[in-house]
C-alpha positions in Angstrom: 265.6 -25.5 18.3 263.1 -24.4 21.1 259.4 -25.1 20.5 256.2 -24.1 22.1 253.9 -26.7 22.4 250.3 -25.4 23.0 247.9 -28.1 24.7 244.4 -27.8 23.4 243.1 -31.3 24.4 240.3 -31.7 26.7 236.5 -31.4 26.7 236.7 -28.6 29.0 232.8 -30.2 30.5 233.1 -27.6 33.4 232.4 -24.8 30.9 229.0 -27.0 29.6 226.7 -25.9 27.9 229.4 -23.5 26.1 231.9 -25.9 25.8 231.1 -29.1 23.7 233.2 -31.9 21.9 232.5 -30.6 18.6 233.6 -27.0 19.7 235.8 -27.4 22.6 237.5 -24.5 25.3 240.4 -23.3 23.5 237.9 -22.1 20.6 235.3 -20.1 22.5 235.9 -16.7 23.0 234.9 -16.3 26.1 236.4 -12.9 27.7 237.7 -11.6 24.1 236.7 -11.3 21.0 240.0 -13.8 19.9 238.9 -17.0 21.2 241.8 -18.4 23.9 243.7 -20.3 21.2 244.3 -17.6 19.3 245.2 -15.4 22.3 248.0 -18.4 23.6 249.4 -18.3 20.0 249.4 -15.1 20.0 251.3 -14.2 23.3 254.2 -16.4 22.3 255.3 -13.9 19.8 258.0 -12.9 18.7 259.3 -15.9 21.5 258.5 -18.4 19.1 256.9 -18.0 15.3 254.4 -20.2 13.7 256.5 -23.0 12.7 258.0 -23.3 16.3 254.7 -23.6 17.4 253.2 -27.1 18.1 249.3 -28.1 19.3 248.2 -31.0 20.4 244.8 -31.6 20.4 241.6 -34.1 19.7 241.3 -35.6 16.2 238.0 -33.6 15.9 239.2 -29.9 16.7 242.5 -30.1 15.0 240.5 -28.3 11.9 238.7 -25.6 14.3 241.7 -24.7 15.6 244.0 -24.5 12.2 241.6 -22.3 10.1 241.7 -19.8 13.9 245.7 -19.8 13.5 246.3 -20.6 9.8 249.8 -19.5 10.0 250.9 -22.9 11.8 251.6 -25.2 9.7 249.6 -28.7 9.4 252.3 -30.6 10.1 252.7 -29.0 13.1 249.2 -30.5 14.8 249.6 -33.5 16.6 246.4 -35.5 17.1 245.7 -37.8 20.3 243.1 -40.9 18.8 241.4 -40.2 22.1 241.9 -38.1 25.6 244.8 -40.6 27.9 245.9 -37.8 29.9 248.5 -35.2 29.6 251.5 -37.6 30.3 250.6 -39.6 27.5 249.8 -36.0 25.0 253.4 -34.9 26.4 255.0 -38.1 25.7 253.8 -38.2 21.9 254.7 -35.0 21.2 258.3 -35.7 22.5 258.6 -38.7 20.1 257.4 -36.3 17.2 259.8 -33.6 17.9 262.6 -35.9 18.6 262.3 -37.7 15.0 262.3 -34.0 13.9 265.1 -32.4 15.8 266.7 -34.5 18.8 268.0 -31.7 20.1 264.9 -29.7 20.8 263.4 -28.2 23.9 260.0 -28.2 24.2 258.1 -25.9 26.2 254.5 -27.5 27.1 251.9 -24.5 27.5 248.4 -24.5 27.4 245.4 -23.1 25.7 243.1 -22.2 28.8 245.1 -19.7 30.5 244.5 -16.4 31.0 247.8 -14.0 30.9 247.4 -10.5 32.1 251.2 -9.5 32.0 252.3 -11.1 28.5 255.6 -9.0 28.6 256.5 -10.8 32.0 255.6 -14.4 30.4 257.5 -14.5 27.8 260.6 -13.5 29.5 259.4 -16.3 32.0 259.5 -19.2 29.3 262.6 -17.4 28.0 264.4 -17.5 31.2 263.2 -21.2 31.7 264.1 -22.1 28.4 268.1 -21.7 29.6 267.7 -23.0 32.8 266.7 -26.1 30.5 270.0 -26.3 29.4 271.4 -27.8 32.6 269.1 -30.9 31.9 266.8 -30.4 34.6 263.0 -30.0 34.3 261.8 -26.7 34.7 258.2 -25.8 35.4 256.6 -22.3 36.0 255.4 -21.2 39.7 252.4 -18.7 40.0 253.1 -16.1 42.7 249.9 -17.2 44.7 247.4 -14.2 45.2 245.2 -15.6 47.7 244.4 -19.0 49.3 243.3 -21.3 46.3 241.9 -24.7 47.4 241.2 -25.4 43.3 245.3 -25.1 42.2 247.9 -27.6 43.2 251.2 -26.3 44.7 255.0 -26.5 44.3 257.0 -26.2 47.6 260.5 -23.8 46.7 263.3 -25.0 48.4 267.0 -23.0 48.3 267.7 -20.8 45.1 270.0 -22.3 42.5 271.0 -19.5 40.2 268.8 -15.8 38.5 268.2 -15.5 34.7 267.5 -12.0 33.5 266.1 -11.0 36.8 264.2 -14.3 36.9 265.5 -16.8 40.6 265.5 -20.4 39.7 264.6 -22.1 42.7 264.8 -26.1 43.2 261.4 -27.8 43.5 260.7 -29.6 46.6 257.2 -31.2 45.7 254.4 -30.9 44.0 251.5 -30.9 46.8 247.8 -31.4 45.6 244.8 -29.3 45.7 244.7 -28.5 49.3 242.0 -27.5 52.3 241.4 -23.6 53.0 243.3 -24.1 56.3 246.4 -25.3 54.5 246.2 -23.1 51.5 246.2 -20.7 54.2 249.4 -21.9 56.0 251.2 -22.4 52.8 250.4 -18.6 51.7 251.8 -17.7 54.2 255.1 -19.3 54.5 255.6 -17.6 51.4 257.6 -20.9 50.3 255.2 -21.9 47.6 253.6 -21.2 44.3 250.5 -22.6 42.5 251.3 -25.2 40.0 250.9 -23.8 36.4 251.4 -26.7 34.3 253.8 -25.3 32.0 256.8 -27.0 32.2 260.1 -26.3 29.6 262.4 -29.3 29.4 265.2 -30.9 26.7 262.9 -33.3 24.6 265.8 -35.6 25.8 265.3 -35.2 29.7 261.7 -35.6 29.1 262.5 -39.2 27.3 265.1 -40.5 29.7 262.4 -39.6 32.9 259.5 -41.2 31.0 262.1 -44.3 30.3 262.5 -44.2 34.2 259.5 -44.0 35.7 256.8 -45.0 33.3 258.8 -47.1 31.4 255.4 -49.5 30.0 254.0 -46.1 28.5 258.0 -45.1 27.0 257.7 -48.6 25.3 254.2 -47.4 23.6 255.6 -44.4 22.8 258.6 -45.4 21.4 257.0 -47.9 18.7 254.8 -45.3 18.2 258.1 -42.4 17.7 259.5 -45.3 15.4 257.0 -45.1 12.6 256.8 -41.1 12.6 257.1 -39.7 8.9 256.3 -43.1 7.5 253.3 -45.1 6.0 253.1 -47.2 8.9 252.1 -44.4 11.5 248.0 -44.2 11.4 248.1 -47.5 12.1 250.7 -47.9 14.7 248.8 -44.5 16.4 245.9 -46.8 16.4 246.6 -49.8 17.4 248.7 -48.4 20.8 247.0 -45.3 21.7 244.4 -47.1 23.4 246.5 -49.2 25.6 247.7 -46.8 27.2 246.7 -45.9 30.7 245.8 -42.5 31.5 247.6 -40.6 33.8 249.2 -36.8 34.3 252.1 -35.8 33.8 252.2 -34.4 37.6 251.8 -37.9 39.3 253.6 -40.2 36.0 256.8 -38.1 35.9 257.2 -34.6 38.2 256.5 -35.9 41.5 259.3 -38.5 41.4 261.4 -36.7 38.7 265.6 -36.4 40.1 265.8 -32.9 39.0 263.3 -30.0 39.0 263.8 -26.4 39.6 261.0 -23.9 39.7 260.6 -20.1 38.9 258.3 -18.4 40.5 256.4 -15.6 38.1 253.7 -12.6 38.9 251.6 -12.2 35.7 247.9 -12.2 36.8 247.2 -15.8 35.5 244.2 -17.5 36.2 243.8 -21.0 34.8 240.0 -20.7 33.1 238.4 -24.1 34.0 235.1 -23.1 35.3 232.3 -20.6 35.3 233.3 -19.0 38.5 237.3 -18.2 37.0 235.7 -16.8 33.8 233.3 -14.3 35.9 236.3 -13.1 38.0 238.0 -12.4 34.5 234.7 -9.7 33.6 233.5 -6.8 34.2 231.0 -6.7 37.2 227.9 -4.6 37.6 227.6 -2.5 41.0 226.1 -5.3 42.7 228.9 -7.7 41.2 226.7 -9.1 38.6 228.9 -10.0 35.5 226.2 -10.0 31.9 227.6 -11.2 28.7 224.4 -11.2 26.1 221.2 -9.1 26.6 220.0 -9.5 30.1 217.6 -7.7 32.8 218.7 -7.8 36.3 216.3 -6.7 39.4 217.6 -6.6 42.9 220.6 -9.2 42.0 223.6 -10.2 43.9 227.0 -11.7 42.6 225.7 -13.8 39.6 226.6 -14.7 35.7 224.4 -14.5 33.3 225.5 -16.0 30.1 223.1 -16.1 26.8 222.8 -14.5 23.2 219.7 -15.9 21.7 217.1 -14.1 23.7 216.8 -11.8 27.2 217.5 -13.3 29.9 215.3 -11.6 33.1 216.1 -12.3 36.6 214.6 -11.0 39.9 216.4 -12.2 43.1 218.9 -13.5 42.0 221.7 -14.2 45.0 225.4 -16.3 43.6 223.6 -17.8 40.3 225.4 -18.9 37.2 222.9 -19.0 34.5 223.9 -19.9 31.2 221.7 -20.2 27.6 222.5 -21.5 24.6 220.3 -22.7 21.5 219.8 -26.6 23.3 220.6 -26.2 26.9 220.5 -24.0 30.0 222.6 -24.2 32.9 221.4 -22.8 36.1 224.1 -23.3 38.7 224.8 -21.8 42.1 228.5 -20.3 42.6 229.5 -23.1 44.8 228.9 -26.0 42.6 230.3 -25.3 39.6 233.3 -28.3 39.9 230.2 -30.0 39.3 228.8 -29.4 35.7 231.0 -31.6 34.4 228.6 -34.3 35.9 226.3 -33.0 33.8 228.0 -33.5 30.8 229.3 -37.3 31.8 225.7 -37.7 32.9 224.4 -36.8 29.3 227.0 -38.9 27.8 226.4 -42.0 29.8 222.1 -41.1 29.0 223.1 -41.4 25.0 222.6 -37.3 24.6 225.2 -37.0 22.6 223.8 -34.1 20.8 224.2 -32.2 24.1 228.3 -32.4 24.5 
């Protein structure tokens, strides 16, 4: 059986003061009024129904996210003890699905994406879902739209065979966040796409490449796989989970995986991991101002203002994320917003705990 397997881990800390531990990213509704976890569940059908659907997420937002999508069943929730990365959260939910159904395919999604063209998607994942079938790992390519220096990229070599209108092209490498002047260069060889991080593999293949190349974290895994659906498994969870190391499932496995094919996919997608991703998802003012709350704006310029408890008044503003919420308020410029998160590990190293 195919599954969908919705990551909704992280502390999303670039989105502070919104974002917080006890109500993480995938809750907030941030450019609907269906919060993004309800929106990635909801794009997957009629691909996948409820009870193909699996999330993986913290121990302390697996009840948020269940009573948003009560259709899934609780079984389906797989909790990580504690954030060890995604090749780790991958590898565990491979081990629960394969004491389930070893002949499942998994394909690993996300909760933090926005999808303009949902029609175009889902026959993505459906297409990628078949090349599966070959054994190979298949990941989805974003058409790139402009020179990102904040997505990583996958170099497209030769094409290998077309689903339903869909080329499946082998993957070269995975190349990291580059420079402008290389984002530039690759744009325009028109031989890559941005790295998505969804990825649609046999739960098998996934096994066999974590047996091959990180073969400490497939024996931590597999004790863990060995006491699924028994008495023993809160306490095995427990006692492994934090030995593991962290690490990504881009550098553990898909950089030096034997066989990876790509399809490239135009669906206006924007991965939503910072203030500056969400304003380019709202409506702008004349002046490119983007207001969600009650705000005043005089002579302002290309700023977000972000608040519901009270007006927020500005005069001069030039490039300015402002942000209010009962405890905090984050005033930003445009250029710095990969560094909130400092904020929040800042906070958390000072104690504040009540602020994240």
């Amino acid at each position: 059986m195919n599954y969908a397997v919705i990551m909704a881990g992280g502390a999303g800390t670039r989105l502070w003061p919104i974002s917080r531990e006890r109500l993480p990213k995938p809750a907030l509704r941030l450019y609907s009024d269906e919060s993004m976890f309800q929106i990635a569940v909801k794009r997957l059908s009629p691909l996948f129904t409820p009870q193909q659907v699996i999330v993986v997420a913290g121990a302390g937002h697996t009840a948020v996210l269940s009573e948003q999508v009560p259709e899934i069943p609780p079984e389906n929730f797989i909790v990580e003890p504690e954030g060890r990365g995604t090749a780790s959260a991958i590898a565990l939910t491979a081990v629960h699905l394969a004491a389930r159904d070893p002949e499942a395919t998994m394909a690993v999604l996300t909760a933090d994406h926005f999808i303009g063209n949902e029609v175009v998607f889902r026959e993505a994942v459906a297409a990628a879902l078949t090349a599966a079938e070959d054994d190979c790992l298949v990941t989805l390519g974003i058409t790139p739209e402009f020179p990102s220096t904040e997505y990583g990229y996958i170099q497209q070599g030769q094409v290998l065979r077309e689903i339903a209108g869909h080329k499946v092209l082998e993957a070269l490498r995975f190349v990291e966040k580059p420079d402008l002047e290389r984002a530039k260069e690759m744009l325009q060889s028109g031989d890559y796409s941005w790295n998505s991080g969804m990825f649609i593999w046999k739960v098998s293949v996934i096994l066999d490449e974590f047996s091959r190349q990180m073969p400490e974290l497939f024996d931590q895994i597999t004790c863990i796989g060995r006491a699924v659906n028994t008495h023993a498994y809160a306490v095995t969870l427990g006692e492994t989970w934090p030995k593991i190391r962290k690490q990504t499932i881009d550098y553990g496995i898909m950089e030096g995986a034997r066989k990876v094919v790509v399809i490239p996919v135009a669906m206006q997608w924007t991965d939503v991991g910072n203030w500056n991703s969400l304003k380019a998802l709202l409506p702008e003012d004349a002046r490119g101002n983007t207001i969600r709350g009650d705000a005043f704006l005089l002579d302002c310029d290309g700023s977000l203002i972000v608040g519901a408890q009270k007006l927020i008044a500005g005069v001069g503003l030039e490039d300015l994320i402002v942000v209010d919420t009962p405890d905090a308020l984050l005033v930003c410029r445009k250029d710095r917003v990969q560094d909130v998160r400092k904020i929040a590990d800042t906070l958390k190293a000072a104690g504040r705990l009540d602020l994240i």
